[in-house]
C-alpha positions in Angstrom: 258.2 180.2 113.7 257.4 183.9 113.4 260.0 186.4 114.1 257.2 189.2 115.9 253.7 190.2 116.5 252.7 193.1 115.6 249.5 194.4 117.6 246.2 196.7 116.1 246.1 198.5 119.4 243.5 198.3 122.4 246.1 196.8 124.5 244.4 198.2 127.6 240.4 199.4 128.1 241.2 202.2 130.3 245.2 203.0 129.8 246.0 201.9 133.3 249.5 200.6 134.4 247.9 197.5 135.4 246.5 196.6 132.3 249.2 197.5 130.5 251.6 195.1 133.0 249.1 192.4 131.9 249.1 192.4 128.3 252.9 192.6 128.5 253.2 188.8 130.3 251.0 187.6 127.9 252.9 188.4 125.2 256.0 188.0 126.7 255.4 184.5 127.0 255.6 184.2 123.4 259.7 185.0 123.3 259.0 187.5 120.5 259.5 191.3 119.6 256.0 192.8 119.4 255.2 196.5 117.3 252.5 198.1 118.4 250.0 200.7 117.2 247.9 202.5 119.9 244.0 202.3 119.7 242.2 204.6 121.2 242.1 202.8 124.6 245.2 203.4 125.0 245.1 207.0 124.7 242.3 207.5 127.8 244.9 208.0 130.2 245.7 211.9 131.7 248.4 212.5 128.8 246.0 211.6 125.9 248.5 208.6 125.4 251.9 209.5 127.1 251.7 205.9 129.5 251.0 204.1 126.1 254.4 206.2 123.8 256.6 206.0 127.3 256.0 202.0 127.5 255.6 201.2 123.5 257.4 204.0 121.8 260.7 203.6 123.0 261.0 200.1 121.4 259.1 201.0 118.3 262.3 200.5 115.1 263.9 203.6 115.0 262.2 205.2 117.8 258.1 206.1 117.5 257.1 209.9 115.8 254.5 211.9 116.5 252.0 209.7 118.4 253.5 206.4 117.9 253.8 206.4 114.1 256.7 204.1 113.3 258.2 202.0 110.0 260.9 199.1 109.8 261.9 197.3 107.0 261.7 192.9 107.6 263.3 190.4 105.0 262.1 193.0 102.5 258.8 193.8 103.0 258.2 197.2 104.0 256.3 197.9 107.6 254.4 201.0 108.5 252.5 201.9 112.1 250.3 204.4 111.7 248.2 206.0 114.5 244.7 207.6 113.8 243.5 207.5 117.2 246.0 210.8 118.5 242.8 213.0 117.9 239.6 211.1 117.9 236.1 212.6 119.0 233.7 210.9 120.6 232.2 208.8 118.0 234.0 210.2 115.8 236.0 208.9 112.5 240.0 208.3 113.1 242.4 210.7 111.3 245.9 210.7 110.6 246.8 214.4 110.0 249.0 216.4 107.9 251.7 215.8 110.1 251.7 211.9 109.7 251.0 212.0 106.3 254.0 214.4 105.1 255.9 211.6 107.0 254.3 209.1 105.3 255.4 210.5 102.2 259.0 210.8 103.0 258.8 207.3 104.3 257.7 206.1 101.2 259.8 208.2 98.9 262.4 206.5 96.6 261.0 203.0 97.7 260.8 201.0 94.5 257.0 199.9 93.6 257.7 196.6 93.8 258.5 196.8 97.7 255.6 194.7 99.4 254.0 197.1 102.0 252.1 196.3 105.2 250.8 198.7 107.3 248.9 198.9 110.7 246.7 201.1 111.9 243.4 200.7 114.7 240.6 202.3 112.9 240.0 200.6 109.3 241.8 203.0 106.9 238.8 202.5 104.6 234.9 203.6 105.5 233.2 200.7 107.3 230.3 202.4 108.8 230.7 206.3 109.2 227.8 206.4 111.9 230.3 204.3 114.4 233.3 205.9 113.2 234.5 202.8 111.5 236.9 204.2 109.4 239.6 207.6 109.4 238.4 210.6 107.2 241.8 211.5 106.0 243.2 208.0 104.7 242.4 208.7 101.4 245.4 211.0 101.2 247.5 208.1 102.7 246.2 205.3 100.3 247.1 207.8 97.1 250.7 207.7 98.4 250.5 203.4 98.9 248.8 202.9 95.6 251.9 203.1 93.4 253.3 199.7 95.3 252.3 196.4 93.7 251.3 194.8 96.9 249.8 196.5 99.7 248.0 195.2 103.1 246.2 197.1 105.8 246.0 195.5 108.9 243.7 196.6 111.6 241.2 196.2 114.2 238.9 198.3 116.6 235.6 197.1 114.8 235.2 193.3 116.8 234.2 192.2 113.5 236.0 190.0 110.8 236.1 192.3 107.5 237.7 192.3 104.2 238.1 194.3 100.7 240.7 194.7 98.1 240.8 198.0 96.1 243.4 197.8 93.1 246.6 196.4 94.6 245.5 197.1 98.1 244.2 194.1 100.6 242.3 196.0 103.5 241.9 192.8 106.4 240.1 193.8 109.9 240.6 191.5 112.6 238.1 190.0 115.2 239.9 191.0 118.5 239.7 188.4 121.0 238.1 190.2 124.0 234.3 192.0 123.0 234.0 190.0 120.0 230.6 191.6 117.7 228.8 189.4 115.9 
């Protein structure tokens, strides 16, 4: 049995309450912790994400940073939430900023290389298609900092489509979501 879910982000389509209330049954049902990592869904509401922090961010390990950024450690792997949805545009690629990434770094320091590493983020943290904004223009800045560790995968989802690549010691895995599937 797993011990958690952790969740790509798009819990709601338009931040309300409601929808919010929903997805938490659901998943409640399954009797397990979940982590979460906003998408940018989640961020429509009148605080540019303040229902999705004051509901998610609280029980994020250690408290959430920033806009929901988070990391725990689980029977020695090594887990990292970040959020590149805090300041998308319209179309628009995602983007971490300096602020997460300096984090990232501190986060990271003194690990030893051999620490497996899985991180989560909404928008693929590698180019899909720039025209859609499927992927976040700063990650390459994060992925310098993750290529060090021996064993390294990115977990995400936002593009409805089932995609995969592996760069060096880095698995990058996109998810089909379940609602709006693409073909």
């Amino acid at each position: 049995k797993p011990d958690f879910i952790v969740h790509t982000g798009d819990i709601t389509q338009l931040s309300r309450d409601s929808e919010f209330d929903d997805a938490d049954q659901i998943l409640r049902e399954t009797g397990l912790p979940t982590f979460y990592v906003p998408g940018e869904h989640d961020m429509v509401d009148e605080g540019t994400g303040k229902a999705f922090l004051a509901r998610y961010g609280k029980n994020a390990p250690g408290g959430s940073l920033g806009a929901g950024w988070f990391s725990f450690d689980h029977q020695a792997v090594h887990f990292i939430g970040l959020v590149n949805v805090a300041d998308l545009k319209p179309g628009g690629m995602g983007r971490l900023g300096a602020e997460q990434i300096a984090w990232l770094a501190r986060d990271l320091a003194g690990r030893p290389a051999s620490t497996p590493i899985i991180v989560l983020a909404h928008i693929p943290l590698w180019t899909v298609y720039a025209q859609w904004g499927w992927g976040t223009d700063d990650a390459a800045e994060a992925l310098k900092l993750l290529a060090r560790f021996g064993s390294v995968s990115i977990l995400n989802g936002h593009i409805h489509q089932v995609a995969q690549k592996v760069e060096g010691r880095m698995g990058f895995h996109t998810a089909r979501t379940a609602a709006f599937p693409q073909p």
